[in-house]
C-alpha positions as CSV (number, residue, x, y, z in Angstrom):
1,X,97.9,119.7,100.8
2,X,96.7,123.0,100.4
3,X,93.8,124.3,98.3
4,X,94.6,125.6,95.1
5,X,92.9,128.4,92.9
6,X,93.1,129.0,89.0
7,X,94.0,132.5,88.1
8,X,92.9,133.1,84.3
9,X,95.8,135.5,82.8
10,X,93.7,138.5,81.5
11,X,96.5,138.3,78.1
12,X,95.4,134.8,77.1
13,X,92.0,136.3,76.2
14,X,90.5,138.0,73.3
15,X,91.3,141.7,73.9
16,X,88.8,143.0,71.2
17,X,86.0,141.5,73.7
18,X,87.6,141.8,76.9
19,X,84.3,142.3,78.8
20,X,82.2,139.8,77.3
21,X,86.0,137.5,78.6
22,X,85.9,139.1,82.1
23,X,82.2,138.3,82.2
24,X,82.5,134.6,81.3
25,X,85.1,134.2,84.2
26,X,83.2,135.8,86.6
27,X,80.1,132.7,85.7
28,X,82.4,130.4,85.7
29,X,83.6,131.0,89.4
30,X,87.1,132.1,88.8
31,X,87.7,134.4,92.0
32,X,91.3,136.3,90.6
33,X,92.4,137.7,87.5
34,X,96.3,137.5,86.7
35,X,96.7,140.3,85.2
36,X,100.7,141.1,83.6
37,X,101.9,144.7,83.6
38,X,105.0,144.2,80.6
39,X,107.2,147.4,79.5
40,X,109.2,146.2,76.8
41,X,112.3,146.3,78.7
42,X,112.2,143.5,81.3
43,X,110.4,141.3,78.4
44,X,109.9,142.2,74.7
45,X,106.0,142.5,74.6
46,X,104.1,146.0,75.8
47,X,100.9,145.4,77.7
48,X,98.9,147.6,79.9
49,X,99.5,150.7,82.1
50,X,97.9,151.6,85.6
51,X,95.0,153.3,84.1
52,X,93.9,150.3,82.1
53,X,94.4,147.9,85.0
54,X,92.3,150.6,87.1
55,X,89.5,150.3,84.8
56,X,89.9,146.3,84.7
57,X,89.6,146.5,88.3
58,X,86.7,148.7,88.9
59,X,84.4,146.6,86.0
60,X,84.9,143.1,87.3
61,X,84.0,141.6,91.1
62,X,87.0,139.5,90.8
63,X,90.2,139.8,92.5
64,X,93.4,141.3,90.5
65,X,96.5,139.6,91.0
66,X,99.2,142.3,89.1
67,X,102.4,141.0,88.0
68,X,104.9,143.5,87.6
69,X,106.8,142.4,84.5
70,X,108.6,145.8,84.4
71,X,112.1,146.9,84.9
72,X,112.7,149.4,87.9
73,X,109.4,148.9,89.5
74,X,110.1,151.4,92.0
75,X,109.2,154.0,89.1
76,X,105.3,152.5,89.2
77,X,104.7,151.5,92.1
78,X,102.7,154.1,93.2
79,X,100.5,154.2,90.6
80,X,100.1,150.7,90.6
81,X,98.8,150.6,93.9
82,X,96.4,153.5,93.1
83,X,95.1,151.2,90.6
84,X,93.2,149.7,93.6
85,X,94.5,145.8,93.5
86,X,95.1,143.1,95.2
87,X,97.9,141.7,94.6
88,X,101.2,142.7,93.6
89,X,104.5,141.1,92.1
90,X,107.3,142.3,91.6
91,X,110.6,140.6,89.7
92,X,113.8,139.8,92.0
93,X,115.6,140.1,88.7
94,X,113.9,143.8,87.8
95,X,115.3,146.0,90.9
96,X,117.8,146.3,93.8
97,X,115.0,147.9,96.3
98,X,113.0,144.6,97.1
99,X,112.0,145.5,100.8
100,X,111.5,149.2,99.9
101,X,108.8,148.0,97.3
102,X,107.4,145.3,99.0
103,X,107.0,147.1,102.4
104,X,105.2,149.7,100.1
105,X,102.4,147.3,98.5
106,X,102.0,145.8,102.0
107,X,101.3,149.5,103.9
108,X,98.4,150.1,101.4
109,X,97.0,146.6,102.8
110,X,97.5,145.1,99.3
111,X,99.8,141.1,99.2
112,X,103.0,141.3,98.0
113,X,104.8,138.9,96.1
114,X,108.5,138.3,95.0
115,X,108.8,136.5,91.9
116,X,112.4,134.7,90.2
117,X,112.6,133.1,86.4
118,X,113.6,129.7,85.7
119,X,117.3,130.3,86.2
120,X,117.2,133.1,88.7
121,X,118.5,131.4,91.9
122,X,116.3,130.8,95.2
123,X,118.8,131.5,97.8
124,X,117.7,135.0,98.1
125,X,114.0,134.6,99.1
126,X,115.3,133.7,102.7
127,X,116.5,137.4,103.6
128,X,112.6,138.4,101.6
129,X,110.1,135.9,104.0
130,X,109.7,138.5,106.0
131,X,108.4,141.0,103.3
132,X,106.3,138.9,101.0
133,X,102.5,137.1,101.2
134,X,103.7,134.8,98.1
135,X,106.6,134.0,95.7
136,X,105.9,133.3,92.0
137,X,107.9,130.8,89.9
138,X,107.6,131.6,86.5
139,X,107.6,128.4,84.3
140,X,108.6,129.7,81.5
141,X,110.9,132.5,80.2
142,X,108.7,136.0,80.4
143,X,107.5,137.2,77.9
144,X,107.7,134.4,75.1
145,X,104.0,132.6,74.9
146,X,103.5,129.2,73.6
147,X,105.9,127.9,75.3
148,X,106.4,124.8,77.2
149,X,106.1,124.0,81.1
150,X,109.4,123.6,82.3
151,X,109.6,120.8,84.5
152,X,112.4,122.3,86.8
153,X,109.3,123.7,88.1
154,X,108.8,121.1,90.8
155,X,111.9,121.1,91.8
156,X,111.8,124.7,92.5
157,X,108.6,124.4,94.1
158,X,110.7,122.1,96.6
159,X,113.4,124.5,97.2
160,X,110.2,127.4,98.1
161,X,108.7,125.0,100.1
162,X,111.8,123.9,102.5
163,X,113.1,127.6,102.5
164,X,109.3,129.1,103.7
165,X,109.3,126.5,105.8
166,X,105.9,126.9,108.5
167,X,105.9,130.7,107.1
168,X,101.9,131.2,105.7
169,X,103.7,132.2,102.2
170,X,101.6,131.2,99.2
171,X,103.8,129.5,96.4
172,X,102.1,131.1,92.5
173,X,103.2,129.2,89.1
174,X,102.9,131.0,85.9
175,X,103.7,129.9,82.5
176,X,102.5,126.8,80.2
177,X,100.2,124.7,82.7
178,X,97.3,122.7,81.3
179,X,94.8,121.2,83.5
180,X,97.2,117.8,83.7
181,X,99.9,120.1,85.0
182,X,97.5,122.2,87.7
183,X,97.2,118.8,89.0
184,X,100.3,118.2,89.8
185,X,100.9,121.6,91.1
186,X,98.6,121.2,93.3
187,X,99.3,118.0,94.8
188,X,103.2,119.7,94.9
189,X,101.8,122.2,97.5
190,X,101.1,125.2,95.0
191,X,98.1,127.3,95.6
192,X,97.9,130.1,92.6
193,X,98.2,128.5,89.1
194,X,97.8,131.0,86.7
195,X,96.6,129.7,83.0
196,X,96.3,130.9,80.0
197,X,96.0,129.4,76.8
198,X,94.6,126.4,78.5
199,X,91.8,128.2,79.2
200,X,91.0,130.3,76.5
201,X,92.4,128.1,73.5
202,X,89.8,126.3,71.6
203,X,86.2,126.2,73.9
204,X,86.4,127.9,76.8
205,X,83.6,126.1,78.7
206,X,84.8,122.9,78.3
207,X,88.6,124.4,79.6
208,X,87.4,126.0,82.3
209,X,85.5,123.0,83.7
210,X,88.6,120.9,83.1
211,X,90.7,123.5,85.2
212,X,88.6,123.8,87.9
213,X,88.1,120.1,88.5
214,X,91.9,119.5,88.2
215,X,92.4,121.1,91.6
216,X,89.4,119.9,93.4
217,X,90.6,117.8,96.5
């Protein structure tokens, strides 16, 4: 079983005091920020550029876990990359040029990740292995919050698991998981469980312990 890590999602929090939010992780021993980069195209909601997630980057020690949630990433990518992460995803579903991306987050020494919705079938991560530091199953439909984990989840989680076979490819889940869930995640071999309203829904100190003792081995 491999050690598991929360990853707070940066849009769960209270914008108007996104500091004071960054500087409560940060005490609480959260190592990476999940930060989502949306256009309004790929999914309906608008949320950060490059320059913001710059700024993000330079004011907190944390790492910053990007996901691209943006159609034709091969537009932003560069920028992206300036921004001085550390990780970067990218959606199967968003572009044609996978490798070309992917090989491009991976030169500036930053991890790549491919990531597929719900639906989106596995069968083309295979040709990708070679490209990618970690593949991120969304557990929910993009860009709709409040919804519900989707249990198809695990099963997915299988499929990754059997297709990356020895490969050191982290496996990331995103969308609806509570601490009960990041459980069972982990125990299902998933090392990057990103949360949200788990965490910042209702009080955050109590959350944040429950997270981080629902992955301790």
């Amino acid at each position: 079983m491999k050690m598991a890590e929360i990853l707070p999602s940066i849009f769960g929090a209270n914008l108007m005091a996104l500091k004071n939010e960054i500087t409560f992780l940060e005490a609480q021993g959260f190592r990476t920020l999940h930060l989502d980069m949306m256009d309004g195209s790929l999914v309906p909601n608008i949320a950060f550029g490059p320059d913001h997630v710059s700024v993000i980057k330079k004011n907190t020690a944390m790492k910053v876990d990007v996901h691209l949630m943006v159609s034709a990433p091969e537009k932003i990518i560069d920028k992206v990359i300036a921004a001085g992460v550390d990780m970067i995803s990218i959606h199967y579903e968003a572009t044609i040029h996978h490798i070309d991306i992917l090989q491009r987050i991976r030169k500036a020494g930053i991890k790549a990740g491919i990531v597929y919705n719900p639906s989106t079938p596995l069968s083309s991560l295979k040709y990708l292995l070679g490209y990618v530091d970690y593949v991120l199953l969304m557990s929910i439909n993009p860009g709709h919050w409040g919804q519900r984990f989707l249990e198809l989840t695990f099963e997915r989680v299988q499929e990754v698991r059997d297709i990356i076979g020895n490969k050191n490819i982290a496996i990331e889940i995103d969308g609806g998981v509570n601490a009960e869930i990041a459980t069972r995640l982990r125990e299902a071999g998933v090392s990057l469980i990103v949360v949200g309203g788990a965490l910042f829904n209702g009080d955050k100190m109590e959350n944040a312990a429950r997270l981080n003792a629902a992955i301790a081995e």
